[in-house]
N, C-alpha and C positions, 0 to 999 in steps of 0.2 A: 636354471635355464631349461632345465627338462619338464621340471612343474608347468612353466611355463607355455610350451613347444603344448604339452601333454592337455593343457588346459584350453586352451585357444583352440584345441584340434576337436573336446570334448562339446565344450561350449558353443562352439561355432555349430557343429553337428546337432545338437540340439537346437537352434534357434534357426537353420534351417529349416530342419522337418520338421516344427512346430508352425513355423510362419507358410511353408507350403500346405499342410493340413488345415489350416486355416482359411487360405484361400482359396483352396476346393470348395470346404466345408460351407463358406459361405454363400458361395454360388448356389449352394443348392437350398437355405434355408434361409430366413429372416435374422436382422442386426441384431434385434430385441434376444433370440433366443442365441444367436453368437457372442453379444457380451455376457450372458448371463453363463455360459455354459462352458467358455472360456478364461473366465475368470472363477471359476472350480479348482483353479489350481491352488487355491487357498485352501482346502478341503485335500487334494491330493500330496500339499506338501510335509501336514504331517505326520499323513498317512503312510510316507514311503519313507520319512524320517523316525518313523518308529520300528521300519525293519533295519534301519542302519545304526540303532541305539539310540537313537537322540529320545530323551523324555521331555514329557509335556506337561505345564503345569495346568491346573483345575482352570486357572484366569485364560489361558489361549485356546484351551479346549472351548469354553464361554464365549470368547470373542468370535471364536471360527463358525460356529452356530449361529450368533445372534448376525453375523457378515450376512451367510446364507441367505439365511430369512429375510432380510432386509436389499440382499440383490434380486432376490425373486419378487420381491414388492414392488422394486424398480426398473427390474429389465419384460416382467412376461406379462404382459397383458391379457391375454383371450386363451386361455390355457396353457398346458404345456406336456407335448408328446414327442419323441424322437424318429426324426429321418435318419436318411443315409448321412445325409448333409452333418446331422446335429454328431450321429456317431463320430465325422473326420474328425469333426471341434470339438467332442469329449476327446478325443487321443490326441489334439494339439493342445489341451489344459495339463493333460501328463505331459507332452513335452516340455510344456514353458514350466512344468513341478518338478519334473528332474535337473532344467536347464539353473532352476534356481539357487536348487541343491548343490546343484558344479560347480555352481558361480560358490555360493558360502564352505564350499571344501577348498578350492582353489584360492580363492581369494585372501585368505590366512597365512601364505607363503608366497605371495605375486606381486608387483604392481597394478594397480586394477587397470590404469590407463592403458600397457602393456598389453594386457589380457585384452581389454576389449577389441588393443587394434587387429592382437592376432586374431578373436573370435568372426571378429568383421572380412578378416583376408580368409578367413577358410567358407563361412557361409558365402562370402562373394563368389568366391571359386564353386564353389558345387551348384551357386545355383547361376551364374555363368553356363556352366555346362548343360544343368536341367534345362534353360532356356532353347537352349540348340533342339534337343531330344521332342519340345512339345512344336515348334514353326519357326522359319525363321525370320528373325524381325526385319524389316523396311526400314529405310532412313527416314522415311515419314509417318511411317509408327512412332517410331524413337523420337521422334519433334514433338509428334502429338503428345507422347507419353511423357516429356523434358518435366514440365511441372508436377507431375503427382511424381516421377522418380526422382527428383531432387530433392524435394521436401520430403518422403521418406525414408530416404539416402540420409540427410543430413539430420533431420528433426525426430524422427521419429525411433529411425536406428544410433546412428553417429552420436547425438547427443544424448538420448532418453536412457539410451542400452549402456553406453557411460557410463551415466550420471547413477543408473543402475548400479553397475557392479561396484562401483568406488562406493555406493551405499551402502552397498551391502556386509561388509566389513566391520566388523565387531556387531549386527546386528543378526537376529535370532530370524532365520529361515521362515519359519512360519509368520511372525508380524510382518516380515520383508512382506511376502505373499499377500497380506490384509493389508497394506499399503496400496501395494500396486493396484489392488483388485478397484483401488478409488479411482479409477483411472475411467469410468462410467460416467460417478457422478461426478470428477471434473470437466468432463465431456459435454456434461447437460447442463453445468452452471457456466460454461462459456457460452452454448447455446442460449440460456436467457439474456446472458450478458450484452452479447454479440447479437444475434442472427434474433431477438424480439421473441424468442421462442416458451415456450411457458413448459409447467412443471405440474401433475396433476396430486392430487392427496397422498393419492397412493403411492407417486413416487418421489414424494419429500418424506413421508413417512420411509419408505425404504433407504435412500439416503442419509436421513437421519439414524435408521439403526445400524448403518455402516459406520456412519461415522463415530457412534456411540463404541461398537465395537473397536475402531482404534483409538479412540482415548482408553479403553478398558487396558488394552495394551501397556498402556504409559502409565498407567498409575500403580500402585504398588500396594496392594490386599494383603492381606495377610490375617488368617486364619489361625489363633489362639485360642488353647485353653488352659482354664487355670484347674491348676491338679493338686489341691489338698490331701496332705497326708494325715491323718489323724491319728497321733500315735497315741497306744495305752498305757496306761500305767503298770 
């Protein structure tokens, strides 16, 4: 019960100020360089899992690289230089890299369902509160606002953040991270799907080397040599 209490309080707290960070962050910049720059957290997670001991093998260090390259294929278009904006969204990709961390520390002695509801009742709580501190909302805000917060509410937090952590559970931090980081190019293959929208070279070529990088994940390399002993006579 304390893991518990303890996890929900950690978890939540990160997934707050990582989604506030974001929301700033985007205001002041372009989506293109917010998915690309937020989804960095593939790159910080294990980065900050190698000060907490976890080691890395040569194949995830490979995957994490070739992720990179191939989001920057697909998310930046017309260069790429850093605002104020992009700064918030580089410290919301450490938050959702630490948040990930919580999650694969915690989630080893929880219930994940459990945890998310607690992580969900403390983020709600604080940012209940934040709301108050920035204006306070109208009953016809709130009307207006009914469908993007419900579908948020339930789709994007309640289910996705779920389906998350109950994932996350005997799976390795870092491939979690190169996982979710697809979360781009699901975006863009519902866009042709759905909404008729098209896909340019450059960013199926990017796509494609994400996706390359998690099958690299799942397959199992292994580096042999053979070591002849030659004895004398």
């Amino acid at each position: 019960r304390h893991k518990l209490v303890l996890g929900s309080i950690l978890c939540g707290l990160c997934l707050f100020v990582s989604e506030i960070l974001q929301q700033y962050g985007i205001a002041q910049t372009d989506v293109n360089k917010t998915s690309f720059i937020t989804s960095l957290y593939m790159v910080f997670v294990p980065i900050i899992g190698i000060f907490l001991g976890q080691k890395l093998s040569v194949k995830i260090i490979i995957a994490v690289v070739i992720s990179v390259i191939g989001l920057y294929f697909f998310s930046i278009k017309d260069g790429f230089y850093l605002s104020t904006g992009d700064f918030l969204v580089l410290l919301c990709a450490i938050g959702f890299a630490i948040h990930i961390l919580v999650i694969a520390y915690f989630i080893k002695s929880v219930d994940g369902v459990l945890l998310s509801c607690g992580q969900f009742f403390v983020a709600s709580f604080l940012g209940f509160i934040f709301m108050f501190t920035e204006t306070l909302p109208t009953a016809s805000s709130l009307v207006d606002a009914a469908p993007a917060l419900l579908y948020v509410g339930i789709m994007s937090n309640a289910i996705a953040y779920t389906l998350q952590i109950v994932g996350q559970r005997g799976v390795n931090p870092t491939i979690a991270s190169l996982i979710l980081s697809l979360e781009s190019v699901m975006g863009a293959f519902f866009g042709v799907m759905l909404l008729d929208e098209s896909l340019s070279g450059r960013e199926i070529l990017g796509a494609a080397l994400m996706f390359t990088a998690f099958v690299i994940t799942q397959v199992n390399i292994s580096f042999k040599k053979k070591i002849t002993v030659k004895q004398s006579d």
